[in-house]
N, C-alpha and C positions, 0 to 999 in steps of 0.2 A: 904449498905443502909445509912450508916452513911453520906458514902462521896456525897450522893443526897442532904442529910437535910442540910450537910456543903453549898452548892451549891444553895439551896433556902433561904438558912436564907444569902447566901452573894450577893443574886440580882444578880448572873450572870445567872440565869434557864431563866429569862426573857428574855433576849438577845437571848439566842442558842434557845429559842422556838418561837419568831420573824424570826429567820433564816431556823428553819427551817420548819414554814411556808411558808417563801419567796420562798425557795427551791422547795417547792411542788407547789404552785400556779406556779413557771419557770415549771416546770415538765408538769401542768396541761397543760398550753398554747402551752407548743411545745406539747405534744398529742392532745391537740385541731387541732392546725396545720395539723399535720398527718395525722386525720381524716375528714378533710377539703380538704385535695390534695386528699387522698384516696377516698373520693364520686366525687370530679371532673373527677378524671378517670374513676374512675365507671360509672358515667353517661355519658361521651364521648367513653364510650367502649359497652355503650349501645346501645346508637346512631349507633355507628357502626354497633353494630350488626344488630338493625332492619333495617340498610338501606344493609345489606347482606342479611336479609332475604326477604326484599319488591326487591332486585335486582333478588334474583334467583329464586322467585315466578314470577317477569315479563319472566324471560326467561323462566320455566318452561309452563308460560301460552302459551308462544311464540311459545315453539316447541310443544306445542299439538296443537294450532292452525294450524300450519304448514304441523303438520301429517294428522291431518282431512281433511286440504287443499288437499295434495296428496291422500286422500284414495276417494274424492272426485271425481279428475281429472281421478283415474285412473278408478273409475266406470262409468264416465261418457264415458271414452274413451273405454271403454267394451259396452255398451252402443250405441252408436258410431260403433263401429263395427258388433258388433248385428245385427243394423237396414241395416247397409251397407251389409250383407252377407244376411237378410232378400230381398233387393233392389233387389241383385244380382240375386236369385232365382227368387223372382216373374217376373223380365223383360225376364227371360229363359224362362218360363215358357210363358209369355205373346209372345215372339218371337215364341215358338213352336205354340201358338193357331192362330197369325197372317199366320204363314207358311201352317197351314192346312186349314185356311179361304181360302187364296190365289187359294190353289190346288182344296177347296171346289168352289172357284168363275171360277178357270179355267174349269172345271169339266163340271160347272152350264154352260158353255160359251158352251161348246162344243153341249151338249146335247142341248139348245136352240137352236144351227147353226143347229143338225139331224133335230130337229124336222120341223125348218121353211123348212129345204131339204125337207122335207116329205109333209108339207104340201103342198110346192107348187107343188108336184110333184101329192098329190092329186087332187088339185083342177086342174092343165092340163087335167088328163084325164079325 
C-alpha cells in the first residue's frame, strides 16, 4: 500500500491512469468495430436467407401448381375417355335400332307389294 501513496504523492498515478484510459477507449473502438462487421454480416446473411426462403416458396408454389396442372389434364383426359366410350356405345346401339328400322322398312315393303298383289287381284274378279 505504501508503494501506491509513494506513486500518488509522486504524479506518476496520473500518467498510468491516462494510459490506461487510452488503452480501454483503443479496446472499446476495435470492439465497436467488431460489432459493426458482425451486424454487417448479419444482416447480408439475412438477406440471404429470405431471398432462400422467398426462392424455394416460388418453387414450392411452382410444383403444386404443376401437380394440380397434371391432376387436372389427367381427369380431364378420364373424362375424355368417358364420354368417348359413352360415344361408342350409343352409336352401337343407334346402328343396331337403324338395322332393325331397315328390316322393319323391308318388312313394311314386302307386306305393302302382298297386299297391292291382293288387292288388284281383288278388284279383277
Amino acid at each position: 500500500m505504501s508503494a501506491v501513496l509513494a506513486n500518488m504523492l509522486s504524479g506518476k498515478g496520473k500518467p498510468l491512469m491516462d494510459t490506461i484510459r487510452s488503452e480501454i477507449k483503443s479496446f472499446i473502438r476495435i470492439e465497436q468495430g467488431e460489432l459493426t462487421k458482425y451486424d454487417t454480416q448479419l444482416e447480408a446473411d439475412m438477406r440471404f436467407l429470405f431471398i432462400i426462403i422467398v426462392t424455394a416458396s416460388l418453387v414450392m408454389l411452382l410444383f403444386a401448381l404443376s401437380f394440380d396442372f397434371f391432376l387436372y389434364r389427367e381427369k380431364q383426359q378420364q373424362l375424355e375417355n368417358l364420354v368417348h366410350l359413352k360415344t361408342q356405345h350409343l352409336l352401337k346401339i343407334q346402328e343396331e335400332m337403324n338395322n332393325k328400322l331397315q328390316q322393319a322398312n323391308v318388312t313394311l315393303h314386302i307386306s305393302e307389294e302382298k297386299f297391292a298383289l291382293r288387292s288388284n287381284q281383288s278388284v279383277m274378279r
